[in-house]
TORKOL-4160 file (C-alpha; in steps of 0.2 Angstrom, whole numbers, padded with zeros to 4 digits, m for minus):
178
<pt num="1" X="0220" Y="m0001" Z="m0176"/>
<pt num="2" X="0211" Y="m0011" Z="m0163"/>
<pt num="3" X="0196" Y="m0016" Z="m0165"/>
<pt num="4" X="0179" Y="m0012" Z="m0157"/>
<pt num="5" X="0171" Y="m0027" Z="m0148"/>
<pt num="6" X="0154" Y="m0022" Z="m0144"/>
<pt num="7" X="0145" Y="m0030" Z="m0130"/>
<pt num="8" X="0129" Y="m0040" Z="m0133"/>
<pt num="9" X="0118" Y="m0029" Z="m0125"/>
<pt num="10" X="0102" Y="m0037" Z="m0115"/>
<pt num="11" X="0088" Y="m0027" Z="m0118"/>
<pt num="12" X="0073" Y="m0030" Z="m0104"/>
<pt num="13" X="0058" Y="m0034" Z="m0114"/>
<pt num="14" X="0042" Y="m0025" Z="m0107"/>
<pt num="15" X="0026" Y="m0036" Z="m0104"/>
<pt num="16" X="0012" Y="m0033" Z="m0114"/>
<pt num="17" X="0002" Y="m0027" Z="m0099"/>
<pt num="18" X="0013" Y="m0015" Z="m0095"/>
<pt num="19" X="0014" Y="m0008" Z="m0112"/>
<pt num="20" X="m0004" Y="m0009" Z="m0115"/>
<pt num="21" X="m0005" Y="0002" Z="m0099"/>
<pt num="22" X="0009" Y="0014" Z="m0104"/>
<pt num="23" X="0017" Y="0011" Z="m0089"/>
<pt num="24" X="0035" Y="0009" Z="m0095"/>
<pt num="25" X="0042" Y="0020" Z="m0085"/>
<pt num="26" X="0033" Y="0013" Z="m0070"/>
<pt num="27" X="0043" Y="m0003" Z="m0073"/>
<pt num="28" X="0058" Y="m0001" Z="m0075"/>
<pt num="29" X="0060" Y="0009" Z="m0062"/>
<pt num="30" X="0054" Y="m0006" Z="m0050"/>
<pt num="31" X="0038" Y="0000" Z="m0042"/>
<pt num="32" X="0028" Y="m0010" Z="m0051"/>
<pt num="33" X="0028" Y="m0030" Z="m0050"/>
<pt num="34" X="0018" Y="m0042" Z="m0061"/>
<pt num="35" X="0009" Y="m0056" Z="m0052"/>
<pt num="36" X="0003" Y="m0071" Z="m0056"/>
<pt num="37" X="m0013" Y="m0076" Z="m0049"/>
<pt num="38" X="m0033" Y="m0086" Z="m0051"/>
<pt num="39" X="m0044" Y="m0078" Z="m0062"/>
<pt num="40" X="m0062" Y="m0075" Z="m0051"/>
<pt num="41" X="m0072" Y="m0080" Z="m0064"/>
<pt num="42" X="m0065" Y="m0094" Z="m0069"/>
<pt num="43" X="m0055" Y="m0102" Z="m0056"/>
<pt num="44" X="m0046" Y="m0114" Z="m0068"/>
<pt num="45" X="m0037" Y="m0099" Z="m0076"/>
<pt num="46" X="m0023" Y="m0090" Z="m0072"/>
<pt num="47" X="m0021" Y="m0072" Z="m0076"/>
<pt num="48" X="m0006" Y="m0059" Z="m0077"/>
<pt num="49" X="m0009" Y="m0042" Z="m0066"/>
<pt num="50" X="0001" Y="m0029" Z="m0062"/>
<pt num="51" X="0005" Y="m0023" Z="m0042"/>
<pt num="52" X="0012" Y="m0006" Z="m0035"/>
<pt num="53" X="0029" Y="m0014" Z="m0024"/>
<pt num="54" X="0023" Y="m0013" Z="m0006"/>
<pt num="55" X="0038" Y="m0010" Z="0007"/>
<pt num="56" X="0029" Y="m0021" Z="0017"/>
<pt num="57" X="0028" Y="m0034" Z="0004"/>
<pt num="58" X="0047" Y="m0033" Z="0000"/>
<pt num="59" X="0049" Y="m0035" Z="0021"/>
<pt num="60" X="0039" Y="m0051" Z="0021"/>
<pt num="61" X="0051" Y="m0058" Z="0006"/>
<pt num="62" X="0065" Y="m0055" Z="0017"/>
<pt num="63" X="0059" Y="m0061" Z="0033"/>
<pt num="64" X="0058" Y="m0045" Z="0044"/>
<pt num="65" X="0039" Y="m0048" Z="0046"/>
<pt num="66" X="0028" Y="m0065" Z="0044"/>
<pt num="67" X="0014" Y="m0066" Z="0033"/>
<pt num="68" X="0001" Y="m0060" Z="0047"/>
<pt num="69" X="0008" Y="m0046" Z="0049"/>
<pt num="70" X="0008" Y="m0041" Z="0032"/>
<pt num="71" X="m0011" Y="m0046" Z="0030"/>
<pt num="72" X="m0012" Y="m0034" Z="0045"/>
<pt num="73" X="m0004" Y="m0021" Z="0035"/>
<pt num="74" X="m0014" Y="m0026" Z="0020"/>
<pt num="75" X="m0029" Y="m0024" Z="0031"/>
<pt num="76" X="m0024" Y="m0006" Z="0040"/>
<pt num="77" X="m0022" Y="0000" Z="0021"/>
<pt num="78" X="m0040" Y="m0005" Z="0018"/>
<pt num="79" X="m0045" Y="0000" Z="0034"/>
<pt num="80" X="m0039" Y="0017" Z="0029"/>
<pt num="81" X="m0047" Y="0019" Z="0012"/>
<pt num="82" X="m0064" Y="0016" Z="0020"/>
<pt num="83" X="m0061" Y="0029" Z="0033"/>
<pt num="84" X="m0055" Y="0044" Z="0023"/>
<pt num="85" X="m0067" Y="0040" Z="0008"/>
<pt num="86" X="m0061" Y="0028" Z="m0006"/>
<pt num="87" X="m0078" Y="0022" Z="m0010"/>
<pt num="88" X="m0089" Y="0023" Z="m0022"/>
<pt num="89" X="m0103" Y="0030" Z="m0013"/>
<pt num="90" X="m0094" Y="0045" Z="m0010"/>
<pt num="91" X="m0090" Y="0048" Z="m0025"/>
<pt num="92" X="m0107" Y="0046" Z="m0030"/>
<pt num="93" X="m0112" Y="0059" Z="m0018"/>
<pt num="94" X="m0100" Y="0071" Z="m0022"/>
<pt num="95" X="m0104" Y="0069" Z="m0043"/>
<pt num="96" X="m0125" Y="0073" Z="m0035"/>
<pt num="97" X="m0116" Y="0090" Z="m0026"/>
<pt num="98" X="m0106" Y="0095" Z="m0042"/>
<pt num="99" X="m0124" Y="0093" Z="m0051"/>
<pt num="100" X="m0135" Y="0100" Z="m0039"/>
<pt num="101" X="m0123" Y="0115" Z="m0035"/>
<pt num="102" X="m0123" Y="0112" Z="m0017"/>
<pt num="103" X="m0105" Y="0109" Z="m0014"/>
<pt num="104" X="m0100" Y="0110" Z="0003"/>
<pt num="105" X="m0096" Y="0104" Z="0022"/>
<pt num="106" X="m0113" Y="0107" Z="0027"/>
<pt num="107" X="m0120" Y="0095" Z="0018"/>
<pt num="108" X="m0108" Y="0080" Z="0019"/>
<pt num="109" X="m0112" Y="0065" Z="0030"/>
<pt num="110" X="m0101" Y="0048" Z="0030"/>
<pt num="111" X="m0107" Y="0032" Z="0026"/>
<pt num="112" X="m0112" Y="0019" Z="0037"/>
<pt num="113" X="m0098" Y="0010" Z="0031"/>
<pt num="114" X="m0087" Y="0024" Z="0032"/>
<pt num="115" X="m0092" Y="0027" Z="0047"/>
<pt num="116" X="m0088" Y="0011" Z="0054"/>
<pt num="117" X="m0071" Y="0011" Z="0048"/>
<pt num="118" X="m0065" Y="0026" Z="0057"/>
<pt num="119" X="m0072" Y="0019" Z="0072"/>
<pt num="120" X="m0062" Y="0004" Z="0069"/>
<pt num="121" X="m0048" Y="0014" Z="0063"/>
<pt num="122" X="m0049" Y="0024" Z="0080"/>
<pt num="123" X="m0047" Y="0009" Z="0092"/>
<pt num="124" X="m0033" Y="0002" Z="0085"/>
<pt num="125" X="m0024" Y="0019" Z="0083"/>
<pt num="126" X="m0029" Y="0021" Z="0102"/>
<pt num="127" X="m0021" Y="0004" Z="0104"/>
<pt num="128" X="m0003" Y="0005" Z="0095"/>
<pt num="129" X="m0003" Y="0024" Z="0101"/>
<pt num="130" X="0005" Y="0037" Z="0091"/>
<pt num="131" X="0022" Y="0036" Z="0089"/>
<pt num="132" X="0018" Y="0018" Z="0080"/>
<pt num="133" X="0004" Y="0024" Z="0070"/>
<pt num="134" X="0016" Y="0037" Z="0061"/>
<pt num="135" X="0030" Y="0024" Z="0058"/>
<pt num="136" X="0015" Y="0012" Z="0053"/>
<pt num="137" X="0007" Y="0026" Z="0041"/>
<pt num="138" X="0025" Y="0029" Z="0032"/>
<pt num="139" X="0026" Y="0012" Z="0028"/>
<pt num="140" X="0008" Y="0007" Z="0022"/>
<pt num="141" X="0001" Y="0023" Z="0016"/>
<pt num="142" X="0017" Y="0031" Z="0011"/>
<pt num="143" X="0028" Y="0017" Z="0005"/>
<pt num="144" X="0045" Y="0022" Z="0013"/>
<pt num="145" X="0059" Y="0011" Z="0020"/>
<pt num="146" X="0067" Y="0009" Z="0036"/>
<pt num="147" X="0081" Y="0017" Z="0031"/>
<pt num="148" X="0069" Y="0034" Z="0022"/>
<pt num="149" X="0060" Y="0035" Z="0041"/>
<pt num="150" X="0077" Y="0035" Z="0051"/>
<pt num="151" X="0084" Y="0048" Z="0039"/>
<pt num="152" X="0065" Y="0056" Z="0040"/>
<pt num="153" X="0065" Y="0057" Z="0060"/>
<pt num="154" X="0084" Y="0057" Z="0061"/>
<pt num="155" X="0086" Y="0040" Z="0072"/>
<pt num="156" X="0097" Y="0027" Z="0070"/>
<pt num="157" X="0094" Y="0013" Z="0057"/>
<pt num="158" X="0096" Y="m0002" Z="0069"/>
<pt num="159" X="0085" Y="0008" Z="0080"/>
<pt num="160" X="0070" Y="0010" Z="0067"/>
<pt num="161" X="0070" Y="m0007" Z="0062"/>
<pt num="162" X="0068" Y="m0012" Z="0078"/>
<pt num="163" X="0052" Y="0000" Z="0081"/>
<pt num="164" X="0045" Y="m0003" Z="0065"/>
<pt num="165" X="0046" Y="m0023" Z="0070"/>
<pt num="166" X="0037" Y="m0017" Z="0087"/>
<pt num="167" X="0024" Y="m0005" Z="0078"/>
<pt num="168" X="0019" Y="m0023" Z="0067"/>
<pt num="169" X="0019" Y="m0033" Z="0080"/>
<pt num="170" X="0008" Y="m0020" Z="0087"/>
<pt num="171" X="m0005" Y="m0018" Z="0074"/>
<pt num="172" X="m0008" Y="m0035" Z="0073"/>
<pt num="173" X="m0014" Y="m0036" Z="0095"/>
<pt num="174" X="m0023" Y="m0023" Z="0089"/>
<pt num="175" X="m0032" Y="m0029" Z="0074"/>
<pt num="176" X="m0033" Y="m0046" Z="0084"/>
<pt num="177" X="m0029" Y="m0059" Z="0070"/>
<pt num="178" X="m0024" Y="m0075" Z="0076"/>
């Protein structure tokens, strides 16, 4: 009879964040990445935190866009989260509806913040024009690769990257960072 050799099997050992979080399944399948960085209260300390894998971040780390260009991205994303809402003014406001019973477009204003966001958001979209901001808006906002948009908008690969390269190089004239 022959015998069995089993393989040492190498298990992947979840961090304690990740578990704490029950976010296992986040993990291993790779869209979450743990950082290491300065703790803002005490700036001598290092802490463990846990990121959402940004397209944009794994196209820095291979050199298909510099670091600006992914602070502009970084930017755009913030940019966007103030325009459409993400802040907890509004969801102050919309907490006072649900209480008051008065739920409804009529009443609804934006911000001043908010406000000045979307007029911000506006000009560069005026700016980069529209065929870049979609691209731009795949990869920021909805995470997808070069390879997801030319199978999305049925183009040639070498094609995409080359427009998704132009709709960076783009965003940052338009958010002018120098």
């Amino acid at each position: 009879m022959k015998k069995l050799i089993r393989k040492k099997q190498t298990l992947r050992t979840i961090p304690r964040i990740v578990s704490q979080h029950h976010l296992e399944r986040q993990y291993h399948s790779g869209k979450l990445v743990l950082e290491t960085g300065i703790d803002p209260e005490n700036y001598k300390k290092k802490v463990t935190r846990l990121r959402r894998k940004c397209v944009y971040d794994e196209m820095m780390n291979r050199g298909s866009i510099n670091a600006d260009q992914r602070n502009c991205a970084e930017q755009y994303a913030i940019l966007c989260e103030k325009a459409f809402g993400q802040s907890s003014i509004i969801y102050a406001r919309i907490s006072n509806w649900f209480k008051e019973g008065s739920i409804g477009c009529k009443n609804w204003e934006p911000t001043p913040i908010q406000r000045e966001a979307y007029d911000k958001l506006l000009r560069v979209w005026e700016k980069i024009g529209r065929y870049h901001r979609d691209i731009l808006n795949m990869i920021i906002l909805g995470n997808m690769s070069s390879k997801e948009i030319s199978l999305k908008l049925h183009l040639n690969l070498n094609y995409t990257m080359g427009q998704v390269l132009s709709a960076f190089i783009l965003l940052e004239e338009a958010l002018d960072v120098k």
